[in-house]
C-alpha positions as CSV (number, residue, x, y, z in Angstrom):
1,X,20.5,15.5,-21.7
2,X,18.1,17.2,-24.0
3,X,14.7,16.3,-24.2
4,X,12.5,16.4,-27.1
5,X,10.5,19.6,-27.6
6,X,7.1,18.6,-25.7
7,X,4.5,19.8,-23.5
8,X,2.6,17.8,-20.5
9,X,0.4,18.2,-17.3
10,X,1.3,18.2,-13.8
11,X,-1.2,16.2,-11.8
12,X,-0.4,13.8,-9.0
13,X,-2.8,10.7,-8.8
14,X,-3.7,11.5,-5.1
15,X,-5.8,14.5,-7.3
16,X,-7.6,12.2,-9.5
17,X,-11.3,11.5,-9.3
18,X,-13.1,8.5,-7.6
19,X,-15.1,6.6,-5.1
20,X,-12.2,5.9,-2.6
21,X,-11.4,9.6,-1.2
22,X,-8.5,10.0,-3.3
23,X,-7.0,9.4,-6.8
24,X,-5.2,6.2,-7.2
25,X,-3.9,3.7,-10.2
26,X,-7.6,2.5,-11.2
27,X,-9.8,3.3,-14.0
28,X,-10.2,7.3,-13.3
29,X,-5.9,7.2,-14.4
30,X,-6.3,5.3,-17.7
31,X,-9.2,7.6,-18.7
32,X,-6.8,10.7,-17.7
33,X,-3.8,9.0,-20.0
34,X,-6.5,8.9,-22.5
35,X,-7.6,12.6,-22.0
36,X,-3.6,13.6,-21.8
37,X,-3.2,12.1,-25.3
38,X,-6.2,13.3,-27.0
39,X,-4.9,16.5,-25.7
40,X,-1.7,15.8,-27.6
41,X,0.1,16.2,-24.5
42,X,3.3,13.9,-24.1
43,X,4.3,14.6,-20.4
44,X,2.4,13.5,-17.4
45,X,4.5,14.9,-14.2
46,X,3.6,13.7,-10.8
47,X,4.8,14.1,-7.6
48,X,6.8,11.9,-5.4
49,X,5.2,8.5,-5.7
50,X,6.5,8.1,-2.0
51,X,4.0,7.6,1.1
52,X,3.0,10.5,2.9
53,X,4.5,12.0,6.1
54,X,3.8,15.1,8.4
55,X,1.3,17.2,6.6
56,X,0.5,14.8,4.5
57,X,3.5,15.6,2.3
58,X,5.1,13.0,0.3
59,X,8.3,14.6,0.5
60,X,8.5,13.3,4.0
61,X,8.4,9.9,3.5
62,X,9.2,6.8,5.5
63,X,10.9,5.4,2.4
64,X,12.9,6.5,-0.9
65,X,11.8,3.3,-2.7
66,X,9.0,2.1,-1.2
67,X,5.5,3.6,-2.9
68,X,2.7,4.9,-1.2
69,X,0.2,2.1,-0.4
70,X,-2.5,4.8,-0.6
71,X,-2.4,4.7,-4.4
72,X,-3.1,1.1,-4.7
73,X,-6.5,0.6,-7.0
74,X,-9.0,-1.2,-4.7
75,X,-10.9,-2.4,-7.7
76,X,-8.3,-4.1,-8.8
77,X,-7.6,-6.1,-5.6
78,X,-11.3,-7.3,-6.0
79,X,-10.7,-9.0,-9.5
80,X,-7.3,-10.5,-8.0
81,X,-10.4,-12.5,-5.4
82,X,-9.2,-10.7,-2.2
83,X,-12.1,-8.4,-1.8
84,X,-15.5,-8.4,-3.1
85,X,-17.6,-5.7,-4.1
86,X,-18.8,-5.1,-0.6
87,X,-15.6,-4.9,1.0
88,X,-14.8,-1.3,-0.8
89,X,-18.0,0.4,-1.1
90,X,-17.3,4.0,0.3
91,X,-17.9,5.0,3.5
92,X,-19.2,8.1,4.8
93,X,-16.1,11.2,4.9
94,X,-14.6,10.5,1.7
95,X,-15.2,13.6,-0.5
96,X,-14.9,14.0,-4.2
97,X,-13.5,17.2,-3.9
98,X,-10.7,17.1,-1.8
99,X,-8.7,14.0,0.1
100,X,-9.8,13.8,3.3
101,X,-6.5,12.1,5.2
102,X,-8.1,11.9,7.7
103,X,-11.0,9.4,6.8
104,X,-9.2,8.3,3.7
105,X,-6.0,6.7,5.7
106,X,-8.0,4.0,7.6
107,X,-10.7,3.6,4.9
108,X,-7.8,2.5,2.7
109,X,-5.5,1.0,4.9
110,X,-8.2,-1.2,6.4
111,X,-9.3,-2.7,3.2
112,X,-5.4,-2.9,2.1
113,X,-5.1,-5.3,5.5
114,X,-8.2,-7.5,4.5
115,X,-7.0,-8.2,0.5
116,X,-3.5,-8.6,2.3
117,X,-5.0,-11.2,4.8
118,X,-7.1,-13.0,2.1
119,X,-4.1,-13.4,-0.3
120,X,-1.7,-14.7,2.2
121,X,-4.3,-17.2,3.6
122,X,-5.3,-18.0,0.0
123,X,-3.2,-16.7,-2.5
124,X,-3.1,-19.0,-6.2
125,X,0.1,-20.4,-6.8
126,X,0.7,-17.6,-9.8
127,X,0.0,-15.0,-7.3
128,X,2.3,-16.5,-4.9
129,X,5.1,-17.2,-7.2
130,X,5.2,-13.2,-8.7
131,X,4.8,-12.2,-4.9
132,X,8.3,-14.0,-4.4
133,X,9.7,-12.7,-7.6
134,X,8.7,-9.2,-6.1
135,X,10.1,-10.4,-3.3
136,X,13.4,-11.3,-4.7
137,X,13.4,-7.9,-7.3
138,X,13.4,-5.5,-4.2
139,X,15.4,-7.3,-1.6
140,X,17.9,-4.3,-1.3
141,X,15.2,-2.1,0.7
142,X,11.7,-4.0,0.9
143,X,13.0,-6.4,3.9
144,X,13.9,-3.0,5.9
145,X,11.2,-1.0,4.7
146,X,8.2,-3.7,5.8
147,X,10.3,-4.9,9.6
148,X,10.3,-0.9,9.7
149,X,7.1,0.3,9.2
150,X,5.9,-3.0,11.4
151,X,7.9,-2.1,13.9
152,X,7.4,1.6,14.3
153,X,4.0,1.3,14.4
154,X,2.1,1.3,17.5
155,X,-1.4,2.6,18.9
156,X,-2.7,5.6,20.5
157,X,-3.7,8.6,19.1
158,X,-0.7,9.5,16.5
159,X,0.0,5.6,15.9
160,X,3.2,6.1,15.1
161,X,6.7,5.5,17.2
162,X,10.2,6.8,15.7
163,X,12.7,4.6,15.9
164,X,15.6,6.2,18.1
165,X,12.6,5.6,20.9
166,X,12.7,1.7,20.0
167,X,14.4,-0.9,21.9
168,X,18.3,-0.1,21.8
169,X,19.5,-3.2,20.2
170,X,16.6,-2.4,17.3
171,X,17.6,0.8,17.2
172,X,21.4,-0.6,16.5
173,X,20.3,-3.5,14.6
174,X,21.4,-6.1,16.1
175,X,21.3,-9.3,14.0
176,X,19.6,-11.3,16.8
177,X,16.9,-9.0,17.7
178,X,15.8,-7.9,14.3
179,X,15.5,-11.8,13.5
180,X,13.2,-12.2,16.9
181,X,11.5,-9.1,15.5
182,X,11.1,-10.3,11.9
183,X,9.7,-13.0,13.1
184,X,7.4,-11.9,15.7
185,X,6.0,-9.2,13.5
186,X,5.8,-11.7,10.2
187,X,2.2,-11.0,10.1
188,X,2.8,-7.4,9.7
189,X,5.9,-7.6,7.8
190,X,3.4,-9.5,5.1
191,X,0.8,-6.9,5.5
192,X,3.4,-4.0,3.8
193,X,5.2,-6.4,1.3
194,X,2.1,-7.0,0.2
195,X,1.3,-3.5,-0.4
196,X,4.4,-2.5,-2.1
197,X,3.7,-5.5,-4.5
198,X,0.8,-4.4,-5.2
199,X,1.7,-0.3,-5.7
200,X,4.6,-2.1,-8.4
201,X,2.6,-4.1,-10.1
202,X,-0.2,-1.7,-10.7
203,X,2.0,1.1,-11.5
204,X,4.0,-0.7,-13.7
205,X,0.5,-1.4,-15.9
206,X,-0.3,2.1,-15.9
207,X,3.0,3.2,-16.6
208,X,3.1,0.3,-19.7
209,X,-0.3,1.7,-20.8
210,X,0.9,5.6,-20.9
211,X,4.3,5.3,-22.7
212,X,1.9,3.1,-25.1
213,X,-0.9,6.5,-26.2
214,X,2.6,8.2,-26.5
215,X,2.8,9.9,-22.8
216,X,5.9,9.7,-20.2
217,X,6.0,10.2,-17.4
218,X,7.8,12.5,-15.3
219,X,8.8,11.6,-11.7
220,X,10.2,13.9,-8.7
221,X,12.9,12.9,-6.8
222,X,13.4,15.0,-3.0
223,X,16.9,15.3,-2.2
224,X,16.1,14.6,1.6
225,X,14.8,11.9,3.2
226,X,12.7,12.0,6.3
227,X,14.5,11.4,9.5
228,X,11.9,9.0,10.1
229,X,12.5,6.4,7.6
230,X,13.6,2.9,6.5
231,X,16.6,4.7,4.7
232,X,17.7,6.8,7.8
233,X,17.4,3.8,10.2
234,X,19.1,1.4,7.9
235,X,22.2,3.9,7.2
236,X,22.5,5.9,10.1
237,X,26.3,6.3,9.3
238,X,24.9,8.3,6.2
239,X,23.0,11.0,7.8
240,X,24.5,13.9,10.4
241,X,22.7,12.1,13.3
242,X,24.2,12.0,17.5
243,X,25.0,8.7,19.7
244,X,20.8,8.7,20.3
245,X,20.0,8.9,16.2
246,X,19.2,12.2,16.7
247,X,19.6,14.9,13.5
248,X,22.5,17.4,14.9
249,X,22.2,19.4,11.9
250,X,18.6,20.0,9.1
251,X,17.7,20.7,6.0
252,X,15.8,24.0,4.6
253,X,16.2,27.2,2.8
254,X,16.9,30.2,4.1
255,X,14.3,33.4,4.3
256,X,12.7,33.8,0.6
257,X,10.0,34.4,-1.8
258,X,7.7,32.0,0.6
259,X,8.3,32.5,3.9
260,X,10.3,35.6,5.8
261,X,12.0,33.2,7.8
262,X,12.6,30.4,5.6
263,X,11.9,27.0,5.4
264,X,12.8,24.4,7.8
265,X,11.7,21.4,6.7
266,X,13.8,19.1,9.2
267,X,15.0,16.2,7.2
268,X,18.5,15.0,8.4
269,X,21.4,16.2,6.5
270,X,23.9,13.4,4.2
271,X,27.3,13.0,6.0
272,X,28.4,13.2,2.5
273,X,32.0,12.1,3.1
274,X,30.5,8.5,4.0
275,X,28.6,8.3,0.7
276,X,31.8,9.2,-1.4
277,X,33.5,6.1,0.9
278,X,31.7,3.6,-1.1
279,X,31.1,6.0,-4.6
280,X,27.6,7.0,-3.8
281,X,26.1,3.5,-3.8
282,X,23.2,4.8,-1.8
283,X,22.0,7.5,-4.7
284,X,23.2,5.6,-7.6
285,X,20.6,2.5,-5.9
286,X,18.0,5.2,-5.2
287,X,18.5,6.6,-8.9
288,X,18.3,3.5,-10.5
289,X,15.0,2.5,-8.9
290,X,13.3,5.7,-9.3
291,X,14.1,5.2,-13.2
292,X,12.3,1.8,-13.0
293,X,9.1,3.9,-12.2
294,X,9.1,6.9,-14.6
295,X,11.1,8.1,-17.7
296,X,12.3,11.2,-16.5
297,X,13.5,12.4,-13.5
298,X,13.1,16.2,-12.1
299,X,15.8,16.5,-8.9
300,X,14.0,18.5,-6.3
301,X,16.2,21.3,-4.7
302,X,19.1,20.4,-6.9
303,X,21.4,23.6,-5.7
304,X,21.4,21.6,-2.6
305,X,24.0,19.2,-4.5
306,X,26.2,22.9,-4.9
307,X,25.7,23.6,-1.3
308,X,22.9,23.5,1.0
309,X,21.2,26.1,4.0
310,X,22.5,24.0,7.2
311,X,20.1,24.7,10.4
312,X,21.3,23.5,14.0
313,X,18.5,20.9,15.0
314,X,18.0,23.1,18.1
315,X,17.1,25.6,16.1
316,X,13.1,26.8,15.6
317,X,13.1,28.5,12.3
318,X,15.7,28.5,9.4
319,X,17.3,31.7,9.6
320,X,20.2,30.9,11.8
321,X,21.4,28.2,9.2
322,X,24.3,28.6,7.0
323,X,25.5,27.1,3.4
324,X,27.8,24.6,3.4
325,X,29.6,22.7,0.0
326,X,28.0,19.7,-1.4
327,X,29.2,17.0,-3.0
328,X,29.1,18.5,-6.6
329,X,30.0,16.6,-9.8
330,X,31.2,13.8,-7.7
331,X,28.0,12.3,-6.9
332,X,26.8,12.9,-10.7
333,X,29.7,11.2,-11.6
334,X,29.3,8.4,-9.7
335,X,25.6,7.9,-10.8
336,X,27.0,8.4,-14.7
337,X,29.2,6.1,-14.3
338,X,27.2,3.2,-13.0
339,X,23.8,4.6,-15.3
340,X,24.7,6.0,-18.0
341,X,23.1,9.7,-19.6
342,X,20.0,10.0,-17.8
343,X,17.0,12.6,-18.7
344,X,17.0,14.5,-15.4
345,X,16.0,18.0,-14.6
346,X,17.2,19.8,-11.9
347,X,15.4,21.5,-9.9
348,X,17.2,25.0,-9.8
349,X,15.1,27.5,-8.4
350,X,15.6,30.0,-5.2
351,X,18.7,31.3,-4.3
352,X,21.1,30.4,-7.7
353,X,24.3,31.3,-7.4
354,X,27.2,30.8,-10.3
355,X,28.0,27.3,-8.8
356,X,25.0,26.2,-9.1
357,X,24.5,26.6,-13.0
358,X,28.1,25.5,-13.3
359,X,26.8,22.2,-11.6
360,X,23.4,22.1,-14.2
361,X,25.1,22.8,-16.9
362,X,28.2,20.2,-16.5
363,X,26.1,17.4,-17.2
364,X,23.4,19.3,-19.2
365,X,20.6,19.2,-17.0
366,X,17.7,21.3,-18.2
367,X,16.6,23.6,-15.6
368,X,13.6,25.1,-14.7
369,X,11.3,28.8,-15.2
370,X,8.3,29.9,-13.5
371,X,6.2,32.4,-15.1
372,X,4.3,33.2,-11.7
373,X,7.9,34.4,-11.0
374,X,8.6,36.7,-14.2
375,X,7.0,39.1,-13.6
376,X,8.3,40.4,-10.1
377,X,11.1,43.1,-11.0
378,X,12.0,44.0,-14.5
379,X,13.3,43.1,-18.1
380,X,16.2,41.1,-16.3
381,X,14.3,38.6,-14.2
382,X,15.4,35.5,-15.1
383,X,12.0,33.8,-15.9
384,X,11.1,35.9,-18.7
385,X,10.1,33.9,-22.1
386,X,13.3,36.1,-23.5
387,X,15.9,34.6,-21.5
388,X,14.8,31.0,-21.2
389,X,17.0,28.9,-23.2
390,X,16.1,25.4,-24.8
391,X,17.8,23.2,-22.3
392,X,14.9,24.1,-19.9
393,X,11.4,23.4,-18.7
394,X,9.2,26.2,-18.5
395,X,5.9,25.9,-16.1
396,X,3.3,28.4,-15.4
397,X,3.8,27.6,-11.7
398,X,4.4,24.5,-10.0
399,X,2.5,22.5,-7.1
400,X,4.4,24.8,-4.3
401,X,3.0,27.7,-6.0
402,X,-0.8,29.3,-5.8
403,X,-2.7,28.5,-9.1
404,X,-2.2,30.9,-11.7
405,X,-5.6,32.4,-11.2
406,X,-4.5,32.9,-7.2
407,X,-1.5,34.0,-8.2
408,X,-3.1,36.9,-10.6
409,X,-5.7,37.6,-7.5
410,X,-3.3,38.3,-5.0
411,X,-0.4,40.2,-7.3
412,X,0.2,43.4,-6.7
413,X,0.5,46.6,-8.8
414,X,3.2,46.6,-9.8
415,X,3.4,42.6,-11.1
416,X,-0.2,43.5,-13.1
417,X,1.2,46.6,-14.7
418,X,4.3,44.6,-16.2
419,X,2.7,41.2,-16.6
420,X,0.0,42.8,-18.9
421,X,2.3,45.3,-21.2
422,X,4.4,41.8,-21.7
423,X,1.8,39.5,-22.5
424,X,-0.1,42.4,-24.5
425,X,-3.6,41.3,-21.9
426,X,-6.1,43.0,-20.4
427,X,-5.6,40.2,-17.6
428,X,-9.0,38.6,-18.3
429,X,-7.5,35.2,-18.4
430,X,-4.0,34.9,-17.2
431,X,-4.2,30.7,-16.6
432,X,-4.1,30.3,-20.7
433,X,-2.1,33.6,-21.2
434,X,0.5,32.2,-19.3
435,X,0.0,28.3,-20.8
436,X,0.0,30.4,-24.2
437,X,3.5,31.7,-23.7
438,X,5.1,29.2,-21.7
439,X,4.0,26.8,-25.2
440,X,5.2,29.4,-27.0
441,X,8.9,29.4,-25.3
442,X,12.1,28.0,-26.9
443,X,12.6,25.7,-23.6
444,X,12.2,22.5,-25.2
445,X,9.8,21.1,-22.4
446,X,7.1,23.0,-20.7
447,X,4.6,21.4,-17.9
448,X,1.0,23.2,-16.8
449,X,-0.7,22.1,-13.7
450,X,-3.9,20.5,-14.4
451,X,-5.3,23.7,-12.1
452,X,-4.3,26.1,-14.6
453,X,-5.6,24.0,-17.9
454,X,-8.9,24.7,-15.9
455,X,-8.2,28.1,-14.7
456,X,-9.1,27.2,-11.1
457,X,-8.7,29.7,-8.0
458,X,-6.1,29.6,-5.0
459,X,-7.8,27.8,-3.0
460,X,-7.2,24.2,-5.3
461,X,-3.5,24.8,-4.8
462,X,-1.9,22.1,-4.0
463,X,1.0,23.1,-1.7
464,X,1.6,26.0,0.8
465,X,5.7,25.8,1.5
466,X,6.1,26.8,5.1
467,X,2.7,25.8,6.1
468,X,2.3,22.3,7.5
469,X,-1.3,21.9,7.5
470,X,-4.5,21.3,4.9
471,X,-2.2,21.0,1.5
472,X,-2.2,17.8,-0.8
473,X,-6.2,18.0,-0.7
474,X,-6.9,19.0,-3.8
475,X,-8.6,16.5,-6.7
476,X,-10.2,17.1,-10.0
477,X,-13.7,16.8,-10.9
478,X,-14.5,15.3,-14.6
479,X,-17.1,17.6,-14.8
480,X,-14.8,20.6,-14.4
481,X,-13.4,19.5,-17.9
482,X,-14.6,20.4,-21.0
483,X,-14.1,19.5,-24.6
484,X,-12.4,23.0,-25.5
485,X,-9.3,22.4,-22.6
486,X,-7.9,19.8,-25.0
487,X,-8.4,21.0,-28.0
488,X,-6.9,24.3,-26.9
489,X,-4.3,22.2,-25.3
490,X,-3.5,20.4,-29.0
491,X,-3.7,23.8,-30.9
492,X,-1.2,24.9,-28.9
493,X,0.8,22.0,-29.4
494,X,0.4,22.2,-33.1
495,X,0.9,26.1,-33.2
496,X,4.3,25.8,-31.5
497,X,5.6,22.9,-32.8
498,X,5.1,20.7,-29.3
499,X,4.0,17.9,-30.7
């Protein structure tokens, strides 16, 4: 599907200012729809709305539907009556300047659990009745999602146990023991309903509130799931797991531009034979509900629907993997046929091959250029404002890449010698030359990280693929901004027809 000609910002609300140690759905995002639309940008992407896993990465999350509780607007939980003022005054290791997991995870969590206590002891009989009809909305994943997370719970020093190491007949579902365990863990089982309520409802405001100054938003979708999940519990027959629920086979990429051994990012693999049993029902579910949260979708990984770099589980690194077929134009199918034409983007950078672009282009996917990545080889690379085409978003470098001004710091010769003769620079301010000619481009959408609009250095990148520690930290500063970025921003706009 083609989307209009328009520009936006990628920022995800973890990187947003305030008092609470990281972004969230509060005040601080309704002033940055505002500053988004005075900037006559369109598109606000973000990054999987999903809780965090390892790393702090919300591309391992415990759920594909579930959002993470860690966005949920404290402030906003006062004026509902279940906390007062006191209850979320900050406490000492929160930093305005980076998300400190560390300190920010029980901080929030804690006064999550207190609202969560208060409204279940207390709750008004509206607030009760919308819980249930929250309740009753989500019922395909919310009831395993909350007896999941209760359950896998535990303490000690990483609080956390996965379920294969549960009791067997949890571990099988069995109807009777999940009932004993539903009900003996009701408390908790309250505790993340409650939460996910929450995260809907206040999303669903902000969302309202965005589409109304004229911005949508643009959501991320991983292909994998985390084998330690709701989703991988609940279907087990779905993944490539062993008689223990064990992964036999991973996910990841294969040596490349990040990492000389590749990437082995150790999500289970689909047994993609059991999805086609029953059309697809698990992605077309999954599609549907990510829809209900943003306006447009971008596919993360999407030549992994073409084929994908399998990696034995015993295996330490990716490069022993191999590619292996998806399930091509049958899942898109599928999900057409119960959806309808849906604005997607996929996704397609890395290794590309013919197949690939087949895939894209059957169901007109706009795909995806990197500038950072342009300017590596010659006149041919792929990336190059010359050869982007309009069914395609063009970005000055996503959150897996540096920030342009890293980028630029750390390029070598070679890259500076061809980067400036294109671009006609001296290299005095490659953030905005690259912004300047990604606006420029006849790809009908193009995204900047919010880094680049303030021409920040490497170290406020947001994600280091390959590196599992000290990424997602990075937040923005109001003072950082200045009058000029959106008006610059809106020239643009105006210049090259954006808006």
């Amino acid at each position: 599907m083609r989307l209009p000609r328009a520009s936006g910002v990628l920022l995800h609300p973890t990187s947003l200012p305030g008092p609470h140690g990281s972004g969230d759905f509060g005040r601080e995002a309704y002033h940055f729809v505002d500053w988004l639309a005075v900037a006559g940008q369109q598109l606000w992407q973000v990054l999987p709305l999903t809780g965090i896993g390892p790393g702090n990465s919300p591309y391992m999350s415990q759920s594909a539907f579930a959002g993470n509780p860690l966005l949920v607007d404290l402030a906003d939980l006062q004026r509902e009556g279940w906390l007062e003022a006191v209850d979320h005054a900050p406490d000492a290791g929160l930093e305005a300047r980076r998300v400190n997991f560390a300190a920010v995870v029980p901080y929030r969590m804690g006064r999550l659990a207190r609202a969560a206590d208060r409204f279940l002891a207390a709750g008004t009989p509206a607030q009760r009745a919308d819980f249930e009809r929250f309740r009753a909305e989500h019922a395909s994943w919310l009831g395993d999602y909350s007896l999941f997370m209760a359950l896998a719970e535990r303490p000690g020093p990483d609080g956390w146990l996965d379920w294969p190491q549960w009791e067997p007949a949890l571990v099988r579902r069995d109807a009777a023991a999940m009932a004993v365990a539903r009900e003996r863990h009701a408390a908790r089982v309250g505790f993340w309903e409650f939460c996910q309520w929450r995260f809907f409802r206040q999303w669903a405001a902000l969302k309202a509130y965005a589409n109304g100054k004229g911005v949508r938003i643009v959501g991320d979708a991983p292909i994998f799931v985390a084998h330690s999940s709701a989703d991988v519990w609940a279907h087990p027959e779905l993944f490539e797991l062993d008689s223990e629920g064990q992964p036999t086979v991973v996910a990841g990429v294969p040596p490349d531009y990040f990492s000389a051994t590749g990437q082995r990012w150790g999500n289970p693999l689909y047994r993609w034979s059991e999805h086609a049993k029953d059309d697809y029902a698990w992605w077309v579910e999954r599609v549907r509900r990510t829809f209900e949260l943003v306006d447009i979708v971008r596919i993360d990984h999407f030549r992994g629907f073409a084929g994908y770099w399998e990696i034995p589980a015993a295996e330490p690194t990716a490069m022993l993997g191999r590619w292996v077929p998806g399930p091509g134009a049958a899942l898109f199918e599928a999900i057409g046929k119960a959806l309808g034409p849906l604005p997607i983007i996929a996704e397609d950078l890395g290794v590309i091959t013919p197949d690939v672009d087949d895939l894209r282009l059957r169901f007109a996917f706009p795909g995806m250029c990197v500038l950072q990545f342009a300017f590596n080889s010659d006149a041919g690379n792929r990336y190059l404002p010359h050869h982007h085409r309009p069914d395609s978003v063009v970005y000055t470098g996503t959150h897996d890449n540096n920030t342009t001004a890293g980028w630029w710091a750390e390029a070598n010769d070679g890259e500076r010698h061809f980067a400036r003769g294109y671009l006609n620079t001296d290299g005095h301010d490659m953030p905005w030359t690259l912004i300047r000619a990604a606006m420029a481009s006849v790809a009908d959408t193009c995204v900047h990280p919010m880094q680049d609009v303030l021409g920040l250095p490497g170290e406020c990148r947001m994600n280091h693929p390959g590196r599992s520690a000290g990424w997602w930290e990075w937040r923005l500063q109001w003072e950082q901004v200045q009058p000029w970025h959106a008006q610059r921003l809106a020239e643009f706009g105006r210049l090259y027809g954006r808006f």
